[in-house]
ZAMARGU-4260 file (C-alpha; in steps of 0.2 Angstrom, whole numbers, plus 5000, padded with zeros to 4 digits):
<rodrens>
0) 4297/5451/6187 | 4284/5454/6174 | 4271/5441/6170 | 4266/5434/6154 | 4253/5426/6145
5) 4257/5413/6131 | 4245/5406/6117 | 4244/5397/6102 | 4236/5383/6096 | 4252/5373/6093
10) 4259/5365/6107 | 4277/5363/6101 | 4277/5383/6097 | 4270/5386/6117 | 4288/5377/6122
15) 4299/5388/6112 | 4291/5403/6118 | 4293/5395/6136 | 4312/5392/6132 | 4314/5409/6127
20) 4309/5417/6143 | 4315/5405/6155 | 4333/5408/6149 | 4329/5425/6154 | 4331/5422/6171
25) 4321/5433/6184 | 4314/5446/6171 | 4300/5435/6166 | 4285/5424/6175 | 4273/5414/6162
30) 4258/5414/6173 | 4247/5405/6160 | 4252/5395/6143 | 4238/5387/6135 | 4231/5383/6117
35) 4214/5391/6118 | 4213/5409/6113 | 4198/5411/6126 | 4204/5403/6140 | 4221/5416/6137
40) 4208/5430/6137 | 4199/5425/6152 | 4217/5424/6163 | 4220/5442/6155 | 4205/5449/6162
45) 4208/5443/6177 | 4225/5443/6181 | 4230/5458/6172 | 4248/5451/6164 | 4262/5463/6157
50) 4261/5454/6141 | 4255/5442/6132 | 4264/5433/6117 | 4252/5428/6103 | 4248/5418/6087
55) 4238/5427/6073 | 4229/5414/6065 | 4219/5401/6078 | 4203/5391/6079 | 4187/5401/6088
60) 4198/5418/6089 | 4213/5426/6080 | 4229/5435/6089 | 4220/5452/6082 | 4203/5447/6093
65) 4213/5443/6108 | 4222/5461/6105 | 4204/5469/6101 | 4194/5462/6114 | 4207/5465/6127
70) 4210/5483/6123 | 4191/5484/6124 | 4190/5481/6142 | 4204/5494/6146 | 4218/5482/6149
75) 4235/5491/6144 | 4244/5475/6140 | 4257/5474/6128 | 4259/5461/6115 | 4270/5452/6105
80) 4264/5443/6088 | 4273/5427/6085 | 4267/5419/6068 | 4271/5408/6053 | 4265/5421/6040
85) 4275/5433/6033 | 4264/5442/6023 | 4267/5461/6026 | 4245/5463/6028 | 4248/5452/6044
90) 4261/5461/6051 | 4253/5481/6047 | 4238/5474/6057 | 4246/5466/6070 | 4257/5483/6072
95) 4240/5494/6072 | 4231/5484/6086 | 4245/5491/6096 | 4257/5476/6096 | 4276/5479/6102
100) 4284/5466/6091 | 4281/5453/6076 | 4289/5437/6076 | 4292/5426/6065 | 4290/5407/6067
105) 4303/5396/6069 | 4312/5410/6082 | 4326/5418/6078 | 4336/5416/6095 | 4347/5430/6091
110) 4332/5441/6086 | 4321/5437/6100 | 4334/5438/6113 | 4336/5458/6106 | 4316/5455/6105
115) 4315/5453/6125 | 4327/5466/6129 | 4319/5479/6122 | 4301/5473/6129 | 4308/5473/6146
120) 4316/5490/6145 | 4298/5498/6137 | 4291/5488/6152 | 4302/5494/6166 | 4299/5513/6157
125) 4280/5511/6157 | 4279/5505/6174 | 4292/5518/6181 | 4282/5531/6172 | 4265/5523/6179
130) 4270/5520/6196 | 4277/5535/6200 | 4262/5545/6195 | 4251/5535/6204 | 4263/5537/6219
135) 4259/5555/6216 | 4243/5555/6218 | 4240/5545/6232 | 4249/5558/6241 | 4240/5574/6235
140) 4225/5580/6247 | 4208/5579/6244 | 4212/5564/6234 | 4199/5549/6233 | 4211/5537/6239
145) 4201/5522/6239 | 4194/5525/6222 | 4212/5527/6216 | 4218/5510/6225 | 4203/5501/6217
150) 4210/5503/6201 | 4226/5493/6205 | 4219/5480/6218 | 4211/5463/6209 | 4196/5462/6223
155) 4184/5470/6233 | 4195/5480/6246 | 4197/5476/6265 | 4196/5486/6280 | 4215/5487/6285
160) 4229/5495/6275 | 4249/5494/6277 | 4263/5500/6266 | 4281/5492/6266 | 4295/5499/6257
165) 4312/5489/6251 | 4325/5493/6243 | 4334/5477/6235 | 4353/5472/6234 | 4351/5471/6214
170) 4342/5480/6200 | 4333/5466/6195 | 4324/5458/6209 | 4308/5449/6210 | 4295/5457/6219
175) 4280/5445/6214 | 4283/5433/6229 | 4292/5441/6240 | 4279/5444/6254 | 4269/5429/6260
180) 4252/5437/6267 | 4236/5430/6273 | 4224/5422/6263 | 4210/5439/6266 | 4225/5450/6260
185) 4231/5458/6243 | 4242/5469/6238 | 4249/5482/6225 | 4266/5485/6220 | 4275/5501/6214
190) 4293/5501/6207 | 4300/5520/6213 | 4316/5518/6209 | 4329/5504/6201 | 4330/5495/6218
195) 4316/5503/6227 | 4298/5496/6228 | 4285/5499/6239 | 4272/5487/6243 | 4254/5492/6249
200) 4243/5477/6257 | 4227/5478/6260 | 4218/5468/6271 | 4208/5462/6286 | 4219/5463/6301
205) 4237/5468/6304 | 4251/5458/6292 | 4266/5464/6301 | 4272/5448/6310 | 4270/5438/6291
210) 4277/5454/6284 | 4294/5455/6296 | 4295/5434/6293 | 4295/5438/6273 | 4306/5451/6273
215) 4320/5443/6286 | 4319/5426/6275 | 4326/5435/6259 | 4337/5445/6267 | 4351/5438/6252
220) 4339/5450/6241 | 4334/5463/6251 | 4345/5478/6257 | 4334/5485/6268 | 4315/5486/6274
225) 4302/5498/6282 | 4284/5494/6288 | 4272/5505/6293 | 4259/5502/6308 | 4240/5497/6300
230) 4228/5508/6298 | 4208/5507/6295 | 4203/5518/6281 | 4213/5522/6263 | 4213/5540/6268
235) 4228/5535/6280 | 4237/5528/6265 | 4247/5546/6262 | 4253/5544/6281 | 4258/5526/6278
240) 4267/5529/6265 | 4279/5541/6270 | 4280/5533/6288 | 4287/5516/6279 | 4300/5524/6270
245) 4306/5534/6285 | 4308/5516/6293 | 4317/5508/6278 | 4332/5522/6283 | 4334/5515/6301
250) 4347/5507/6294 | 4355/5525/6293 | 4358/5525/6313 | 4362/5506/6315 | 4366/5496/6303
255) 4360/5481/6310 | 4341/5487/6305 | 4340/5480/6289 | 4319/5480/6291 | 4311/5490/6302
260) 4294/5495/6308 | 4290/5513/6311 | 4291/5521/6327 | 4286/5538/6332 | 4299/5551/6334
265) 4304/5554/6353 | 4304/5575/6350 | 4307/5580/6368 | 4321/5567/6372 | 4332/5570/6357
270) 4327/5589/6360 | 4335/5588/6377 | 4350/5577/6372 | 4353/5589/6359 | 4355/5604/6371
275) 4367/5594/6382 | 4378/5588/6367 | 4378/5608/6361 | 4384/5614/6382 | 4396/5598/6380
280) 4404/5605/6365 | 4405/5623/6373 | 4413/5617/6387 | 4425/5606/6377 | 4418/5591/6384
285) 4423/5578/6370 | 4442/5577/6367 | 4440/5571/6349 | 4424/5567/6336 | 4427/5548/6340
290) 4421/5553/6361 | 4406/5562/6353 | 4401/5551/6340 | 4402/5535/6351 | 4391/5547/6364
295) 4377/5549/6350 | 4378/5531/6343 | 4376/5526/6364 | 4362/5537/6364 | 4351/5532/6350
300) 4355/5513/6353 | 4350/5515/6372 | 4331/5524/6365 | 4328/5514/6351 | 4328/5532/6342
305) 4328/5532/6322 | 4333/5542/6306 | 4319/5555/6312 | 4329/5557/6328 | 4342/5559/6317
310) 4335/5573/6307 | 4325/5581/6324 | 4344/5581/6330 | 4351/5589/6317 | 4339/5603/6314
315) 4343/5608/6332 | 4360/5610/6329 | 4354/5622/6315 | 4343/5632/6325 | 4360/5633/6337
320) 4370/5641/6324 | 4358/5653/6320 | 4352/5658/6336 | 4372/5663/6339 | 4376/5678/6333
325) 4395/5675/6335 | 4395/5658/6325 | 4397/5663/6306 | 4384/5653/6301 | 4383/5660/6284
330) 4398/5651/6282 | 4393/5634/6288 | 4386/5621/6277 | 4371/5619/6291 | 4356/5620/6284
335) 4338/5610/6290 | 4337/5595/6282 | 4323/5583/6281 | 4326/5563/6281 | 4326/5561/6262
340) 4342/5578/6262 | 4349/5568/6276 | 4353/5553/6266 | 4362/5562/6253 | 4371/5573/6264
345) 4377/5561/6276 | 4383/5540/6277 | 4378/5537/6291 | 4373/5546/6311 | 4393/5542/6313
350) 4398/5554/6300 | 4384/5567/6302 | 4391/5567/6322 | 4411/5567/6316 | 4402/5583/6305
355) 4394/5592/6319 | 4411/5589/6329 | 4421/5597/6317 | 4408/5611/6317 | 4403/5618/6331
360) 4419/5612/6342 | 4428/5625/6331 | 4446/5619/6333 | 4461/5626/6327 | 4459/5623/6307
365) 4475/5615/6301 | 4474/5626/6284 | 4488/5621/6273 | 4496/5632/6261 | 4489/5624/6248
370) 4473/5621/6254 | 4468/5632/6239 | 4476/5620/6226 | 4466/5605/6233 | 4448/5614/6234
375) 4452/5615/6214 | 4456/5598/6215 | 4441/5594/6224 | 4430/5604/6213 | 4436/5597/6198
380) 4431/5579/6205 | 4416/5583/6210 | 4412/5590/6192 | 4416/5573/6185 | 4409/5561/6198
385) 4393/5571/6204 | 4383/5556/6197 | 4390/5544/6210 | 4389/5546/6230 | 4399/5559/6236
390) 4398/5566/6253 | 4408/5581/6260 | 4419/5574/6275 | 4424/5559/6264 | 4430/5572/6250
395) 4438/5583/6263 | 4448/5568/6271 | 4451/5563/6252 | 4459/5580/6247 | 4467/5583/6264
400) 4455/5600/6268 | 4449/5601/6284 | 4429/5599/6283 | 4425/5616/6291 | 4437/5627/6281
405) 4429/5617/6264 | 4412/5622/6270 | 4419/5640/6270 | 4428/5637/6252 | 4413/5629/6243
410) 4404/5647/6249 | 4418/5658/6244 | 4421/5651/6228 | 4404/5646/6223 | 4392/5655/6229
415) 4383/5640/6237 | 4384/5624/6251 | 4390/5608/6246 | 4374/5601/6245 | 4367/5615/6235
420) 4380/5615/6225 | 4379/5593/6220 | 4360/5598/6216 | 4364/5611/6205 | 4376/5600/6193
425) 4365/5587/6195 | 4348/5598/6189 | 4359/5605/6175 | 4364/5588/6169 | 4346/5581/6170
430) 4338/5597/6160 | 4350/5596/6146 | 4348/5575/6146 | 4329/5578/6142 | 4330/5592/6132
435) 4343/5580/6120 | 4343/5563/6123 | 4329/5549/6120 | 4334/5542/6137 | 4317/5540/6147
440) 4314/5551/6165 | 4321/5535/6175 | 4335/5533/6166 | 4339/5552/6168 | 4337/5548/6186
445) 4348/5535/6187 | 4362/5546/6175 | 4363/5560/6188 | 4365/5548/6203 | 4348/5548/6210
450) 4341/5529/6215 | 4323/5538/6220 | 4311/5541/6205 | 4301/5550/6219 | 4314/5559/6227
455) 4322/5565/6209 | 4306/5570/6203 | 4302/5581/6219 | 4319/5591/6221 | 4318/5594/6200
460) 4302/5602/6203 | 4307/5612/6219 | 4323/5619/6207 | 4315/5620/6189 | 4297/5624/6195
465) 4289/5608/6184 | 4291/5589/6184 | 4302/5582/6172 | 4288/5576/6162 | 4282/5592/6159
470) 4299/5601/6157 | 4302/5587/6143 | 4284/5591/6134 | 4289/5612/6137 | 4305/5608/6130
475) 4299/5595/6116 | 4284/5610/6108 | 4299/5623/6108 | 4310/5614/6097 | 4293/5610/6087
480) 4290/5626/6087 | 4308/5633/6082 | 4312/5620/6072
</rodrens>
């Protein structure tokens, strides 16, 4: 929800500007209307609002001043012009102060409604854009952290920091309320993805009782949830990040952890449990992958483990197949994984334990004649629906190919795992989309079925060598230069 500003010196104009945005549901908050051009300028400095919507001509300052004197103390807030003058002089200044819009009064419905679309898609762009980097850059080392977060936080910081991470049901979601903290707490808000925000509080003491209370009242908006521990000092802030959206993926080893707190992973259980499961399969201990995975869900439930267990137990059955020479790994999709991977190659610790079943029981493979024919099949699909969520054992069930012989097809015919292969389609589509399209880097995301800025941004760097940003500006001064 961005927050607005409104001004000018006619009341009746303040309530049709008001009527505007509050048809516009949740994307909107007016945080100050008033008729006094100073008072508007004083609620700007402080509050810092998305945007501001303006007359030009008003008594003791003009729309331009407002503009001038807010970009002179470093505020980037957009604005829109909404005036009773029509002369072309007004408008060419508005436009070079830097406004988004002019308006003309009475509204327009019809043109203002277009008005506010394309203000809140600049807005969710910018802040996309914005967030991300500075997401970035809190995580880099040797990073003045706490200078950075004084850039974002309205007051003088606290001692304590804490980072929660939520994804929501919906797209648009209202992050501005959603946490009730103590009155000696504050907090910044970062938008990584188009349900995925991450809140870092700063405060005196530990907020995770309020937070956890917050968080389980909205649950008809919130998906799921993940709350680091507290921690003095903003150099912890890169820890507390990533430890927050490690817990937010609980969820992926019971469902019924819609928020959770972090925990620390429990290495040398899952270690040992790992091993028996691997001497279990050798011996043909489990009759089925239902026996194994209800052995594994058992487990975790009975530990309180998490997705890092997840992932800690996973990696072990890599190191397995590698360590044994007679396994043709090569032809496995097994490859080590960290919790971000995991997500995108398996649903759930169900499926990845129906996976490691199928794998490493090595049962007789039902390979159908025409097993062939359907990998075709299956590829073609994959090659039209690679922007959605596809995982291997689902498409295996779907084109009736036994999971472990589709692992060995997919490296036979393409060179590559499934996984590798998803990521490949998905790069190329992403590199030609900003090469040729005017569509912004989170919109890219979101075409080739990514729902993490973060995560996008930081597997097209491991593949193209860059950011999209900068593969984007490369690409743009080529064709400048070729053209």
């Amino acid at each position: 929800m961005y927050r607005v500003v409104i001004v000018d010196d006619e009341p009746w104009a303040l309530i049709g500007i008001r009527k505007l945005i509050e048809r516009n549901g949740n994307r909107f908050k007016i945080i100050c209307e008033t008729t006094e051009p100073s008072k508007a300028l004083e609620v700007i400095c402080e509050e810092r609002p998305d945007v501001v919507f303006t007359d030009i001509r008003m008594p003791e300052m003009t729309g331009i001043e407002l503009m001038q004197k807010t970009r002179a103390q470093g505020i980037d807030t957009d604005f829109i012009v909404i005036s009773g003058f029509a002369e072309f002089s007004y408008v060419q200044h508005a436009l070079q102060e830097g406004a988004m819009d002019y308006q003309l009064k009475p509204l327009d419905m019809d043109k203002a409604e277009e008005m506010l679309d394309k203000l809140y898609r600049k807005l969710e762009n910018k802040r996309s854009t914005n967030d991300l980097s500075f997401y970035m850059s809190l995580l880099e080392e040797f990073k003045d952290n706490q200078s950075l977060l004084n850039m974002r936080l309205r007051h003088k910081p606290y001692k304590r920091y804490q980072v929660v991470t939520v994804y929501f049901k919906h797209a648009e979601y209202d992050d501005v309320v959603l946490l009730e903290l103590g009155n000696r707490a504050q907090q910044t808000t970062l938008k990584l993805g188009p349900k995925k925000c991450v809140f870092i509080i700063n405060s005196d003491e530990d907020q995770s009782e309020l937070i956890y209370r917050s968080l389980t009242s909205n649950e008809h908006v919130v998906d799921k949830a993940g709350i680091s521990l507290s921690s003095d000092g903003a150099d912890q802030v890169p820890v507390l990040l990533k430890t927050s959206d490690i817990a937010s993926n609980d969820c992926f080893v019971d469902l019924s952890k819609r928020v959770s707190q972090y925990n620390k992973s429990k290495k040398s259980l899952v270690k040992q449990f790992a091993e028996n499961i691997i001497e279990g399969l050798e011996r043909v201990q489990y009759k089925n992958m239902k026996e194994l995975s209800s052995v594994i869900m058992s487990y975790f439930s009975e530990h309180s483990l998490g997705i890092e267990d997840a992932v800690f137990l996973w990696n072990e059955f890599v190191m397995h197949t590698l360590k044994d020479s007679d396994n043709s790994s090569q032809l496995l999709d097994f490859e080590f994984l960290d919790y971000s991977e995991m997500k995108e190659k398996f649903m759930n610790l169900e499926s990845l334990s129906e996976y490691v079943f199928e794998q490493l029981s090595d049962p007789e493979r039902e390979q159908l004649g025409d097993a062939n024919n359907k990998f075709k099949e299956l590829l073609q699909y994959t090659n039209k629906n690679f922007h959605e969520e596809l995982f291997l054992k689902d498409l295996s069930t779907k084109f009736f190919i036994n999971v472990s012989y589709c692992c060995e097809l997919f490296k036979k015919v393409t060179g590559m795992t499934f996984s590798q292969y998803m990521t490949d389609l998905r790069m190329k589509k992403a590199s030609e989309l900003l090469q040729n399209s005017n569509l912004s880097i989170a919109d890219v995301c979101k075409s080739v079925g990514y729902s993490d800025y973060f995560y996008f941004n930081k597997v097209f760097k491991r593949n193209l060598g860059c950011t999209p940003a900068k593969y984007r500006k490369t690409s743009g001064d080529l064709n400048a230069l070729n053209s």
